[in-house]
Steps between C-alpha positions, in 0.01 A plus 500: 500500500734811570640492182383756245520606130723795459366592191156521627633697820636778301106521351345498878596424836416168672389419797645255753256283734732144507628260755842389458509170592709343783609266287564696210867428350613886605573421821875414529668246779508629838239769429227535786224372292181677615270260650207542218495624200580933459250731426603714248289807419555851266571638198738457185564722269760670276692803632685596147687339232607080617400648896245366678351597792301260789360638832315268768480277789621124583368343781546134661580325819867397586582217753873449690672432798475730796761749524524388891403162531522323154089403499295550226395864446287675265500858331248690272680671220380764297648760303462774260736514211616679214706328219664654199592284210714601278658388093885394571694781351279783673719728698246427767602134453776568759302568809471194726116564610393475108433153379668435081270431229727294186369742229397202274292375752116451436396454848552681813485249813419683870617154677865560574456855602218428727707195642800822601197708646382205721845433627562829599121569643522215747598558844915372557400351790178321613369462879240237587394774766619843614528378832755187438750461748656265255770222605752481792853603421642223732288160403290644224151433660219671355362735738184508349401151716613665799845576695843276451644302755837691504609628806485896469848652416607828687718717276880524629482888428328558781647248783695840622177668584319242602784462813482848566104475535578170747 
């Protein structure tokens, strides 16, 4: 559960030791879902008058295509975050990194924030190795299972050279 009482977070802090669930109804259409569920670990607490304050880690495994040959790759993601929530009307309010609170509200859910910090934790592009040669330009091949069968292609630029070396 990483939703919380505000009422009993401006008494004492709370602290965070969750998963958010892959399947949890935060995560929006096209999102890259993490493979499991995220760990979410830290602390809660108020930071003044309708401000809170949370400071941890979220951690998970992310799985996509290969940046250079479109197989399945896999990433570890973890992160440490801060998060500032803040009442709507707070002069603070106006700042994109802080996250609005409606002032009438009795809870205080972490799930769409840390859904934004996984997003932008997880590498923009994954590599099923760092040694990928990835897929031909000509016939698309994957290089991975070896060499193409397309006949090597000398670059024009250099047909003037090449005559004077002949």
């Amino acid at each position: 559960m990483l939703s919380f009482d505000i009422r009993s977070l401006e008494a004492q802090a709370a602290t965070v030791d969750e998963p958010l669930s892959a399947d949890d109804a935060v995560w929006e259409l096209g999102d890259p879902k993490p493979d499991t569920a995220v760990q979410v670990t830290g602390r809660l607490s108020a930071a003044g008058t309708g401000q809170f304050y949370w400071h941890g880690r979220i951690s998970g495994d992310v799985t996509g295509p290969c940046r250079r040959c479109l197989a399945e790759a896999h990433a570890r993601v973890e992160d440490e975050t801060h998060i500032i929530f803040a009442e709507a009307g707070d002069e603070e309010i106006d700042d994109p990194d802080v996250y609005p609170v409606d002032p009438s509200a009795r809870e205080l859910d972490l799930r769409p924030a840390i859904r934004e910090e996984w997003l932008i934790a997880q590498p923009q592009f994954l590599v099923c190795r760092e040694d990928c040669p990835g897929l031909c330009p000509r016939c698309g091949a994957d290089l991975n299972s070896g060499q193409c069968l397309c006949p090597p292609q000398a670059d024009s630029r250099w047909d003037d050279l090449r005559k004077a070396n002949a």
